[in-house]
Phi, psi and omega in degrees: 000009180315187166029062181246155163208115173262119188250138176226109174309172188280183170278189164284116182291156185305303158309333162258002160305274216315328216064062180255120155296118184265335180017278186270318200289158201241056154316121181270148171353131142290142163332301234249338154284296203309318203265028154288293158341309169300302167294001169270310175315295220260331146328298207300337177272341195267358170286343189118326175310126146254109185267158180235354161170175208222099160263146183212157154339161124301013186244145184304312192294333187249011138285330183263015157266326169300324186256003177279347139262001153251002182284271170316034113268000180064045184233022189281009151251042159302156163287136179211124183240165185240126145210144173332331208280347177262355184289173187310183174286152183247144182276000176047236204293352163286337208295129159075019170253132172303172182254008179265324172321320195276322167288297163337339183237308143235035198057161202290002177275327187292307191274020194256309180321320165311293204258016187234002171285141154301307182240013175262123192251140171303165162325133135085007178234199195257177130286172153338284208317289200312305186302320197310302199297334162284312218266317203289325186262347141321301171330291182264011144274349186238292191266339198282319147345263167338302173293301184308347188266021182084014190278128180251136212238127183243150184217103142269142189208211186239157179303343157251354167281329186276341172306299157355309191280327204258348157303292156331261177344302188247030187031075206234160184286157119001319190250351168260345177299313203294313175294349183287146159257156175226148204242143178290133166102354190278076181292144171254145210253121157232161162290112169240176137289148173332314194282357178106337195279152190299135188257310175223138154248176179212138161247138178284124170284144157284170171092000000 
């Protein structure tokens, strides 16, 4: 099971209930994230997973799925480290907005141009591009190590800092990234080799 790095979008949070852009702003889990959060911990055990360390954000939504999965894998004194360099992408001026609101004010082909483009950034906020530009060299000053030294590594975050990674990871364009969805709470499984590159991935479903 050497060279695994397991990626988990948060659970849901109180703001993608509401249909809020949330980026920065720092809502915590829903009933319905915690018992996400939960059930990914406990698929990654019953599967076998074991960890040798942890990275997550600054934000509440992707720490408290990170320890609400190692609470259920019976790891809750992994080394777990936080940086800013994982947090979501920030929405500047969409932030704490609903998202039918943000069309409604400025329609909906501009904010579909916001949240499904690479490199076109909202008011006052980041792009893909941007989040990319950050997230990558942690990824390979930090976590990318790790695996490599043979270490199996869980990194919870948000659905665009991981894009940011599995862009990297499975060497996909701009324009293809922008199409993945990631479903909260859902681990993604990777294989790497020593030099980091993918031997395989997976995703666990529950159920």
């Amino acid at each position: 099971m050497d060279n695994v790095l397991v990626l988990v979008r948060h659970g849901e949070s109180q703001w993608n209930k509401l249909n809020l852009f949330t980026g920065w702003k720092n809502p915590d889990l829903s009933d319905k994230g915690v018992a996400e959060a939960r059930a990914a911990g406990r698929l990654l055990k019953a599967k076998g997973y074991k960890f040798d360390v942890a990275f997550t954000s600054d934000l509440k939504r992707a720490q408290h799925t990170l320890d609400l999965m190692l609470e259920e894998l019976g790891q809750t004194g992994l080394p777990a480290h936080r940086s800013q360099a994982l947090n979501e992408r920030d929405y500047g001026g969409l932030s704490g907005l609903n998202k039918d609101e943000a069309r409604a004010k400025w329609g909906e082909g501009q904010v579909h141009v916001w949240r499904r483009s690479y490199d076109v950034s909202p008011p006052g906020g980041e792009s893909l591009k941007q989040t990319a530009a950050r997230v990558l060299p942690y990824y390979e000053a930090e976590i990318s190590p790790e695996v490599k030294a043979g270490r199996n590594v869980l990194v919870a975050a948000h659905g665009n800092s991981l894009r940011a990674l599995i862009m990297r990871l499975e060497q996909l364009t701009g324009e293809e990234i922008v199409k993945r969805e990631l479903a909260t709470g859902v681990p993604i499984v990777y294989r790497l080799a020593g030099d980091g590159t993918v031997l395989d991935r997976k995703d666990l479903m529950p159920g």
